[in-house]
N, C-alpha and C positions, 0 to 999 in steps of 0.2 A: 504493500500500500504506500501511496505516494506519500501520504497527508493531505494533502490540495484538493481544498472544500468544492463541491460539484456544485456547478451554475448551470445552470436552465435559462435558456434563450429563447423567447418565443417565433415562430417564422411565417413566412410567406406558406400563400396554398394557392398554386399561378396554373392555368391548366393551358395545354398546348405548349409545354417548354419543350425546347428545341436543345438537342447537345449531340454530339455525332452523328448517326446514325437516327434517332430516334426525335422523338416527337410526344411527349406524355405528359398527364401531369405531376406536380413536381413542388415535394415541402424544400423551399429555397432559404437561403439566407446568406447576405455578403458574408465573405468572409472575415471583411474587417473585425467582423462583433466575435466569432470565438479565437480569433487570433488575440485581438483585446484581451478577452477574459483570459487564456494562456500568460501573454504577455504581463499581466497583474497576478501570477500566481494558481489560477483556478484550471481546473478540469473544466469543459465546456461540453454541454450536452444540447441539441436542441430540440425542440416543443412543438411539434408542428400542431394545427388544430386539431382536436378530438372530441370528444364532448362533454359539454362542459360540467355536467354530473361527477366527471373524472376529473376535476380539474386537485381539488385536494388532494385525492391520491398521488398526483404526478409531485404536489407540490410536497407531500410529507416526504419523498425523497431524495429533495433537494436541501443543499446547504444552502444556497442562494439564488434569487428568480430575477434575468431579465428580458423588461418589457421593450423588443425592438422599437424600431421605424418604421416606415409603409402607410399606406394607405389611410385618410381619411376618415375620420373618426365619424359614426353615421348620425349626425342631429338627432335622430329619433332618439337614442339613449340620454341627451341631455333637454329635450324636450323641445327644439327650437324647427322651424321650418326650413330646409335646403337652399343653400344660396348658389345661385348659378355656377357660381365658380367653384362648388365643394366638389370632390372627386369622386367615380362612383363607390358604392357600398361594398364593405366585403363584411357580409354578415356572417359568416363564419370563423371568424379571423376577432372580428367584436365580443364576439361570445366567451369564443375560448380564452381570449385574453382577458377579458372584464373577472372570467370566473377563477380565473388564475389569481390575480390580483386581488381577487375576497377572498380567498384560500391563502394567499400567502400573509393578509392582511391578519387575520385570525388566526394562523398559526403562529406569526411573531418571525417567518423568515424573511431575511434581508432583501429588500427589494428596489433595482432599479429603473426604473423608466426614462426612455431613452425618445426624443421627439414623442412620435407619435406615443409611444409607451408612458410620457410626462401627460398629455394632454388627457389618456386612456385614465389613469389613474386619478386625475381633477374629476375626471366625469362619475369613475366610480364610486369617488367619494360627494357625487352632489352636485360636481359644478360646474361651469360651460364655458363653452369656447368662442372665441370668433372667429370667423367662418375663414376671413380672410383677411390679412395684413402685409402691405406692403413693404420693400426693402429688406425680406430677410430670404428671398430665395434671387445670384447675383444671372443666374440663366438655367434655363433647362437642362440640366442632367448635370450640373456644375456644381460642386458645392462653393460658397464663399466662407469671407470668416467676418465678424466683426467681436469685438471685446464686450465682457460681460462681467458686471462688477459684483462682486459677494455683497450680503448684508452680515453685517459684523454680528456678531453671536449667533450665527447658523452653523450647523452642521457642515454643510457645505462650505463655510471661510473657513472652518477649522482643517477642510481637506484645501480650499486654495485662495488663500486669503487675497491674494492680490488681484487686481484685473487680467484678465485672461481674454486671448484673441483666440476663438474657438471655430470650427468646420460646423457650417449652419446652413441648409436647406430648410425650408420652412414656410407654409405659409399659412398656417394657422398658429392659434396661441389660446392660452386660458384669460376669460374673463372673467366672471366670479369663481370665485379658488371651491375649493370642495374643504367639505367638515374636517376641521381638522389643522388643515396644509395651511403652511409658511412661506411666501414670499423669498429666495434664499437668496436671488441674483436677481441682476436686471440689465437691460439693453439701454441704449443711451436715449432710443424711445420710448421709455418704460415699460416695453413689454417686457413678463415677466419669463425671466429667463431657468430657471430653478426654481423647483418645489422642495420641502421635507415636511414630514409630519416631528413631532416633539421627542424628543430623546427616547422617554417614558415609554412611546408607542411603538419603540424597537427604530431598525435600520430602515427609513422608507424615506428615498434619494428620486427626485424626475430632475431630468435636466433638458431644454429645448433645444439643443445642440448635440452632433454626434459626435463625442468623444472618442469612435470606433477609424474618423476618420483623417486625427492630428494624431501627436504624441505622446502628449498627456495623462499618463496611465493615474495619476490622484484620485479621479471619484471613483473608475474601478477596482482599483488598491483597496478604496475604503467598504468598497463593498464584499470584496473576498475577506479583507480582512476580519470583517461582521460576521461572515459566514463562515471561516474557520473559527 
């Protein structure tokens, strides 16, 4: 045995992927996210969607759960009407992830949400997003970066106190926070850039930025770290 606490990665469920020969569907996931997890010390496993009845089972095996990127978080779950520009639904991908996320929520295991996985988590716990904000995606299929400042006595400044210029696609964000969650970082247009829930409530880290795609191993350090 290694020691190196097992991370759970939630994934894509993309149907007609294309790879040599073949053509099928197909549980994806960059590879930057279990390289990441690696890179900070953890074993990496990934989650493709199941159902979500199952979802504590998968999660009482894990040392630590991350909520990917991808697709648009579907309004219905936060209650709001579709705005043009939100992307289509992948209700399968909502499910398993939301249920994950109340299974890891209740069990006390460490938990990070990553873009779309920050936003997933606001909604789980209550609270909504906007649909669309400008300036934080810099072209199609590109990531950009812009800096994100800590709020002092977070979780999160305790992993990176200082301003950080982070790999940001994006173009949703939370607007009423969900029960619970903390403000941790911010964008220089105050969108809020990082979530955490309270110490007391265990390890629960979102961040709107992918960390999977700079060098920066701090927030996933802090989250292996939680889970060994």
């Amino acid at each position: 045995m290694s020691g190196r606490p097992l991370i759970g990665v939630s994934t894509y469920l993309e149907a007609g992927t294309r790879w040599g020969v073949w053509e099928l569907d197909a549980a994806l996931l960059p590879a930057a996210y279990p390289r990441l997890v690696q890179r900070a010390g953890g074993l990496a496993c990934m989650l493709p969607p199941d159902e979500p009845a199952l979802a504590a089972a998968a999660v009482s095996r894990l040392d630590g759960l991350v909520v990917a990127g991808g697709p648009d978080v579907d309004p219905v779950h936060y209650g709001a009407d579709r705005d043009p520009r939100t992307g289509p639904p992948a209700p399968a991908r909502d499910a398993w992830e939301l249920a994950l996320i109340h299974a890891a929520l209740a069990s006390g295991t460490p938990l990070l949400g990553i873009c779309r996985g920050m936003q997933l988590l606001n909604v789980a716990l209550g609270g909504t997003l906007v649909q669309h904000v400008e300036g934080h995606v810099e072209a199609v299929g590109t990531f950009g970066t812009h800096p994100v400042t800590p709020v002092p006595g977070t979780r999160y400044a305790s992993l990176v106190p200082e301003a950080l210029a982070v790999p940001t696609y994006h173009h949703q964000s939370v607007s009423r926070l969900g029960r619970g969650l903390l403000p941790s970082a911010h964008a220089a247009d105050g969108t809020v850039e990082a979530v955490e829930l309270p110490a007391e409530r265990g390890w629960v880290v979102g961040v709107q930025w992918h960390p999977e795609m700079g060098e920066d191993l701090r927030v996933m350090a802090g989250l292996v770290a939680a889970a060994g």
